[in-house]
MARBA-676846 format. One line per 2 residues: their letters; for each residue x, y, z of N, C-alpha, C. Coordinates in steps of 0.2 Angstrom, whole numbers, plus 5000, padded with zeros to 4 digits. Layout:
a	X:Y:Z:X:Y:Z:X:Y:Z ~ ...
***
This chain:
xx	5183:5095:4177:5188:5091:4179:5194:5092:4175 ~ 5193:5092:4168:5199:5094:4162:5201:5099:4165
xx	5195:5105:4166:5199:5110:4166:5204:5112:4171 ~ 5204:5109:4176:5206:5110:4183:5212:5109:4182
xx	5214:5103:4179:5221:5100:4178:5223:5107:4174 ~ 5220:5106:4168:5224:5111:4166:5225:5121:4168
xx	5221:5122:4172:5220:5130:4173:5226:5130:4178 ~ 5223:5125:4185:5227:5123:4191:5236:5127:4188
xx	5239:5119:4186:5247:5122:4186:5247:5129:4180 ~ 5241:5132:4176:5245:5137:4174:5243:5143:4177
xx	5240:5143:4182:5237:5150:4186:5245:5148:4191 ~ 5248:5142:4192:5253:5143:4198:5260:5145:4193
xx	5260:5144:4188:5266:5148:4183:5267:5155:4185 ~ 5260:5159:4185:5259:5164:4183:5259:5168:4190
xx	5263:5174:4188:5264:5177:4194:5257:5180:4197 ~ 5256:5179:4203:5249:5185:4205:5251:5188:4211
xx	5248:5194:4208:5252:5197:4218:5243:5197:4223 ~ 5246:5197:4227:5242:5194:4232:5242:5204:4237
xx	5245:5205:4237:5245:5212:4241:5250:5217:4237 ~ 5249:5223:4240:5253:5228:4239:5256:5231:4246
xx	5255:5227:4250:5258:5227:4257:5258:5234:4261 ~ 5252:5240:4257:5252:5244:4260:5245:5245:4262
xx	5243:5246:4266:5237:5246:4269:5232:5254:4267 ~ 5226:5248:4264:5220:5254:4261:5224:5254:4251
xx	5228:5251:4249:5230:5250:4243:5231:5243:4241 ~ 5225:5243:4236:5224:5237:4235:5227:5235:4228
xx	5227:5227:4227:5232:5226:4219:5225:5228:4216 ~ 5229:5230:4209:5227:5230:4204:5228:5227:4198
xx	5224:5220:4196:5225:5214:4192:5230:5217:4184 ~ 5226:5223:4181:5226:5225:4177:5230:5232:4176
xx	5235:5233:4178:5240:5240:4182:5242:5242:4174 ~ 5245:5236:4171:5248:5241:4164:5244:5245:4160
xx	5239:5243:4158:5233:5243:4155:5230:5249:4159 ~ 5229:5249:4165:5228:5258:4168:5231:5261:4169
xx	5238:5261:4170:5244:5265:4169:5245:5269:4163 ~ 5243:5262:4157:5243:5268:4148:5238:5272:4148
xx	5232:5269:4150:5226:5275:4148:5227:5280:4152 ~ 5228:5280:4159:5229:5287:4163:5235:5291:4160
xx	5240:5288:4158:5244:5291:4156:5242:5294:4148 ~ 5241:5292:4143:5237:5295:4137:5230:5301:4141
xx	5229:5301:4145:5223:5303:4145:5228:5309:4149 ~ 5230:5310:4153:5235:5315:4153:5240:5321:4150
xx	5243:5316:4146:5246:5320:4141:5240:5325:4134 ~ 5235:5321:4137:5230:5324:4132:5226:5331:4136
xx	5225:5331:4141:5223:5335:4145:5228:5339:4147 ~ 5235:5339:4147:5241:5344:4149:5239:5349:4143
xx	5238:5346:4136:5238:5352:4131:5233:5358:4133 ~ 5231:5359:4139:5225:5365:4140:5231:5368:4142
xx	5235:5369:4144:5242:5371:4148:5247:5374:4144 ~ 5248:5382:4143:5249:5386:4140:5258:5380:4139
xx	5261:5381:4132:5266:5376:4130:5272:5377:4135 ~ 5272:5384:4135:5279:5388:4136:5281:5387:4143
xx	5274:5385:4146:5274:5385:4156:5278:5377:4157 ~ 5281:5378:4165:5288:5374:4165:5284:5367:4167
xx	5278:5369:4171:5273:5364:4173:5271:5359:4168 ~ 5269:5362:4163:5268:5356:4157:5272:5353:4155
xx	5279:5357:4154:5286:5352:4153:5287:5347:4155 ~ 5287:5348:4161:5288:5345:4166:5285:5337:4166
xx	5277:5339:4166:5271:5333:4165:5272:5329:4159 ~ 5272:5331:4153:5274:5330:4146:5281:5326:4148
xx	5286:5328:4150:5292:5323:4149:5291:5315:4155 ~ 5289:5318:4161:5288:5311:4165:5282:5309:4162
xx	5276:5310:4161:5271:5306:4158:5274:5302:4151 ~ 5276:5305:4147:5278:5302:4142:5287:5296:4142
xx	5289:5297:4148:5293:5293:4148:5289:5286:4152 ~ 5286:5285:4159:5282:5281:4161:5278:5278:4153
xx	5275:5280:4150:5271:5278:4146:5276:5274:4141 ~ 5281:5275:4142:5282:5271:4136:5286:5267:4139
xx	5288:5267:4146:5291:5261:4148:5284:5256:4150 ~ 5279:5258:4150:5272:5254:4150:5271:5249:4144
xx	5272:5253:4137:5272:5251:4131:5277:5245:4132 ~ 5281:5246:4133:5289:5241:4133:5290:5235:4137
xx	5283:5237:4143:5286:5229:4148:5281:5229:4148 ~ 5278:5220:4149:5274:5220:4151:5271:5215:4156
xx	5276:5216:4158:5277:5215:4166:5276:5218:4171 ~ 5274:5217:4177:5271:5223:4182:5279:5225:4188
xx	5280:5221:4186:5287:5220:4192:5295:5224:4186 ~ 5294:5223:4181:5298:5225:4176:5297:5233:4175
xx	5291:5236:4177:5289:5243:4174:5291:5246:4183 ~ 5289:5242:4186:5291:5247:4192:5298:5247:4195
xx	5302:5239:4192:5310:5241:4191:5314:5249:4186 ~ 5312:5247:4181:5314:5251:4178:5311:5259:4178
xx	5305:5259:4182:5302:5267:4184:5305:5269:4189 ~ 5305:5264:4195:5309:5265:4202:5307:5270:4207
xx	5299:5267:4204:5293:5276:4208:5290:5272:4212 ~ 5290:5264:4215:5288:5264:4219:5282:5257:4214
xx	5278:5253:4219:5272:5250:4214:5269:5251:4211 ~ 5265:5247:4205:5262:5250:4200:5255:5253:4203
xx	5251:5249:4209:5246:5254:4211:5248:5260:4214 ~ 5254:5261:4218:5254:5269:4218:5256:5272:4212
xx	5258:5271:4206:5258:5275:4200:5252:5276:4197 ~ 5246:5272:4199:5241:5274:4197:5237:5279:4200
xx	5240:5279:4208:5237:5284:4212:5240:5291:4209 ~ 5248:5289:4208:5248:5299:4206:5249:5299:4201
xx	5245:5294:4198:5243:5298:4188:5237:5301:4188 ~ 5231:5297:4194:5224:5300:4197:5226:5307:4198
xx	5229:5307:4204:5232:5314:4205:5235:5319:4202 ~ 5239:5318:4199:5240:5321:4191:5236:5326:4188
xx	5230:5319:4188:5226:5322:4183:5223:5327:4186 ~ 5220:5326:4193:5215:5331:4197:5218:5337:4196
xx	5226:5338:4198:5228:5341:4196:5229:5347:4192 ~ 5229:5342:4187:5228:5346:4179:5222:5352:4179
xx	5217:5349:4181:5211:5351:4182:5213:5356:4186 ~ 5215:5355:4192:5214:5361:4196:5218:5367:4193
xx	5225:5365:4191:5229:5372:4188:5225:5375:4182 ~ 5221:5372:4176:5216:5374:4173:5212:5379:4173
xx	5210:5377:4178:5205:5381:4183:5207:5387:4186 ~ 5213:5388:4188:5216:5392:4193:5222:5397:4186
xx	5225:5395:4183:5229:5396:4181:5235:5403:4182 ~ 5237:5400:4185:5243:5400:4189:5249:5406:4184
xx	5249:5405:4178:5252:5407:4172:5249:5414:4169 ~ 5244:5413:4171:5240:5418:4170:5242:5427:4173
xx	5249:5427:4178:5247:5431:4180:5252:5437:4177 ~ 5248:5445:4175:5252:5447:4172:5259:5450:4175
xx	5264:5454:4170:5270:5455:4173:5271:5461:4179 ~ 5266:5466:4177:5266:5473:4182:5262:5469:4188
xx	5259:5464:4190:5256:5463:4195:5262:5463:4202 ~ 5258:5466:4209:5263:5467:4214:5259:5463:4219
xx	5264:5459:4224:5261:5457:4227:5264:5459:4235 ~ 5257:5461:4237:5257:5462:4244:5261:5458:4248
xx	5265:5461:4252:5270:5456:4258:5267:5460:4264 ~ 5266:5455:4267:5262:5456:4274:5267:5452:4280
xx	5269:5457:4284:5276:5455:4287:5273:5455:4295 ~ 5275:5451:4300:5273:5448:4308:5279:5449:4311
xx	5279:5453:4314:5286:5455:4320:5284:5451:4323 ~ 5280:5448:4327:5279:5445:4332:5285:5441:4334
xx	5286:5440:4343:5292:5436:4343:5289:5429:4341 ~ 5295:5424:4341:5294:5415:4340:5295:5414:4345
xx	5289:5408:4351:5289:5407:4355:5295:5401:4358 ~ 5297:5403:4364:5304:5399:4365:5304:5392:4364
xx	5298:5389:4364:5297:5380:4361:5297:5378:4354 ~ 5297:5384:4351:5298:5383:4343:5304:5386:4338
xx	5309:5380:4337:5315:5381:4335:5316:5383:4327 ~ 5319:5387:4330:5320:5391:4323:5324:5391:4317
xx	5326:5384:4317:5329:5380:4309:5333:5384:4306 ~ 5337:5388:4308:5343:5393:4305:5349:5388:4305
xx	5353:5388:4302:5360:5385:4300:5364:5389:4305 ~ 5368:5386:4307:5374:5391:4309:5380:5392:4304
xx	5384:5398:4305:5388:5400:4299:5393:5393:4299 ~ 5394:5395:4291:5397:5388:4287:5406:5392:4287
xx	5410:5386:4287:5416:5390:4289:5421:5391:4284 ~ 5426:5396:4286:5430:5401:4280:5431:5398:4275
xx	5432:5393:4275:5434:5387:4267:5432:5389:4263 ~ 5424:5387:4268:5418:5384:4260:5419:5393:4256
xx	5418:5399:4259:5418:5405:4258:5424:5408:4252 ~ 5429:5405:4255:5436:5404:4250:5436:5400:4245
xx	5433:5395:4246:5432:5389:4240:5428:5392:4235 ~ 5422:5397:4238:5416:5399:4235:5420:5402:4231
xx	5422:5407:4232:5426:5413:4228:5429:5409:4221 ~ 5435:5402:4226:5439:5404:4219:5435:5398:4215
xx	5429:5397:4215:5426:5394:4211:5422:5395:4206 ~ 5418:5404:4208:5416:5410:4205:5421:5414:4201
xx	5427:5413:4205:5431:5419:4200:5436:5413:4194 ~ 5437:5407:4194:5439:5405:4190:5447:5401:4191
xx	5448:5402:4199:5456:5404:4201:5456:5399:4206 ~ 5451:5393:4205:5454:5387:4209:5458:5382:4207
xx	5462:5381:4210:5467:5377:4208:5467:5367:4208 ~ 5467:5365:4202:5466:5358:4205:5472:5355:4208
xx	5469:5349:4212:5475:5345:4215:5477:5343:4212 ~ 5482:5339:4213:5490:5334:4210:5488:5327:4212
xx	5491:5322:4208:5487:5317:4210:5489:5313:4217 ~ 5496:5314:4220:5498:5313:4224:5496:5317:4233
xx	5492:5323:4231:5488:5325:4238:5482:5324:4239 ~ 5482:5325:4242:5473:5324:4246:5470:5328:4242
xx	5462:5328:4239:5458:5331:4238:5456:5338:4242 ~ 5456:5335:4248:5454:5340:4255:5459:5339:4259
xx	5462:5346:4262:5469:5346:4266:5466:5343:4273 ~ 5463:5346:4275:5460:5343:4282:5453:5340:4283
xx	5451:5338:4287:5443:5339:4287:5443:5338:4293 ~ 5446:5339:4299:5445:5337:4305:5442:5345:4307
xx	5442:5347:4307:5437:5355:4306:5432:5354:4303 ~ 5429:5349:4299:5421:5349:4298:5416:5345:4303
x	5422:5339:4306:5419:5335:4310:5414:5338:4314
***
């Protein structure tokens, strides 16, 4: 009975989430706490990952910033504000994945290939069937072409404060 009174109003203080509103993605009570270790357990495993490749870089700088915004809140709603990657159970999911991955590029390694290696191109004339459209751009008009140049060679002129940025634009509508 004591306890009731007392756990009662301190379990309703305390935030508890009740779902992740995503379906087959369950909360996870203790999210910060396996966010650190996945996340230590990665940057420890990236080290098989020759230094120089952009891939490790890459892992090592967002691992190690998440990790320390983990270290800093410790709030589950405060880590996923300031990460902005979505909930704490999905961060656990692609820190999981991560890691597979790590394994996988390990395994494979990708970096490994040397520089004289040539790699066959195998080309399909074949036509594209008239139901599948063929994602091509149509050309971008004289401006951008003109703007490209004088942006390339140096010799763009900036506006004055009194004109338009862009003279027209009814021509891109």
């Amino acid at each position: 009975m004591f306890l009731r009174r007392i756990a009662r109003p301190l379990m309703m203080m305390a935030k508890v989430k009740e779902t992740t509103g995503i379906v087959g993605l369950d909360v996870v009570p203790n999210a910060r706490e396996v966010l650190i270790n996945l996340y230590r357990k990665t940057l420890e495993e990236i080290k098989a990952v020759p230094e120089d490749e952009g891939y490790r870089k890459a892992v090592e700088s967002f691992t190690r910033h998440r990790l320390s915004v983990c270290q800093e809140e410790a709030d589950s709603e405060m880590i996923e504000k300031r990460l902005g990657c979505g909930q704490v159970e999905e961060l656990i999911e692609e820190a999981q994945d991560e890691l597979k991955l790590i394994g996988h590029m390990n395994e494979w390694k990708p970096w490994g290939i040397p520089d004289d290696y040539e790699c066959e191109v195998i080309e399909n004339d074949a036509p594209v069937p008239k139901h599948i459209p063929l994602h091509r751009p149509g050309p971008l008009p004289e401006e951008f072409y003109n703007t490209l140049e004088a942006i390339t060679s140096g010799k763009l002129e900036t506006s004055k404060k009194d004109e338009p940025a862009i003279a027209s634009v009814a021509g891109f509508i």
